[in-house]
C-alpha positions in Angstrom: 0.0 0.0 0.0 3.0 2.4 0.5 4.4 2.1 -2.6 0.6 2.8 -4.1 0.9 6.3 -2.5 4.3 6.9 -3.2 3.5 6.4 -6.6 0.4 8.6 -6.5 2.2 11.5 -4.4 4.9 11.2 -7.1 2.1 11.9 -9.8 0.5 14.4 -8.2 3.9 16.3 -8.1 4.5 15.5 -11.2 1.2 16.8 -12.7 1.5 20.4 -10.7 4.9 20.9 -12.2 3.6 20.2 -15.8 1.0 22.6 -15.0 2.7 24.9 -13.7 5.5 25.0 -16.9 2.3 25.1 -19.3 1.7 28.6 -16.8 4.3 29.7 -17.6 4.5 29.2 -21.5 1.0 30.9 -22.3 1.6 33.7 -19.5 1.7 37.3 -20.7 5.0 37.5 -18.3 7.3 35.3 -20.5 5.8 36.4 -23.7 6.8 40.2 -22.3 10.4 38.8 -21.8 10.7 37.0 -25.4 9.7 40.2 -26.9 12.1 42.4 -25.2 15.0 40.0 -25.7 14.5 39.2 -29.3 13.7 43.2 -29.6 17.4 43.9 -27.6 19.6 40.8 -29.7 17.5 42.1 -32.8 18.9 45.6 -32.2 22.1 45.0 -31.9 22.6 42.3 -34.8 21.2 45.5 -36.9 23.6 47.7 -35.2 26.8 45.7 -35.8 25.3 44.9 -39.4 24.8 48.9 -39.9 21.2 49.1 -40.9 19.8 52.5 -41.1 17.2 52.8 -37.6 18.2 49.9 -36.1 16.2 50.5 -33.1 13.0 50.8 -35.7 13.5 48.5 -37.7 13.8 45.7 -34.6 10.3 46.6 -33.6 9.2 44.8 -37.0 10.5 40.8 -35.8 9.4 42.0 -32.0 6.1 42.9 -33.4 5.6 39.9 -35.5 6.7 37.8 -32.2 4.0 39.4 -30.4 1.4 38.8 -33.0 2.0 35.2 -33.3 1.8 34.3 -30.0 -2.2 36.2 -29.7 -3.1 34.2 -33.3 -1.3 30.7 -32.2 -4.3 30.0 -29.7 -7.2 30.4 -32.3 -5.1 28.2 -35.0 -4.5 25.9 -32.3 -8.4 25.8 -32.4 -9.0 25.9 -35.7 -6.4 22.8 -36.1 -8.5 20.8 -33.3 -11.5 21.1 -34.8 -10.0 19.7 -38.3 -8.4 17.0 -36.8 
């Protein structure tokens, strides 16, 4: 009987770690820090590479970042639903 809840504490741990790192992949937290980091390493690539506005012309990847991460949840839906 021990080893029955050791195995069920071990997937109930399990389960609230998954669910927590799924938290943390839709959350509007780490999607604010992708954006800002591919928005900084994007700047500076245009900066060593001499493009004209670099700090501009970043926003364009940042922005395109952004967007796919609000559309991926209704093609995620859209997908289901042809599956």
């Amino acid at each position: 009987m021990d080893s029955l809840e050791n195995r069920i504490l071990s997937i109930e741990k399990r389960n609230q770690k998954v669910e927590s790192d799924k938290s943390w992949e839709t959350s509007g937290t780490r999607k604010f820090f992708v954006a800002l980091f591919t928005y900084f390493s994007i700047s500076l690539y245009f900066v060593a590479i001499k493009v004209e506005s670099p700090f501009v012309s970043a926003l364009v990847p940042t922005f395109g970042f952004l967007l796919s991460t609000l559309s991926l949840p209704y093609i995620r839906k859209f997908w289901e639903k042809l599956k």
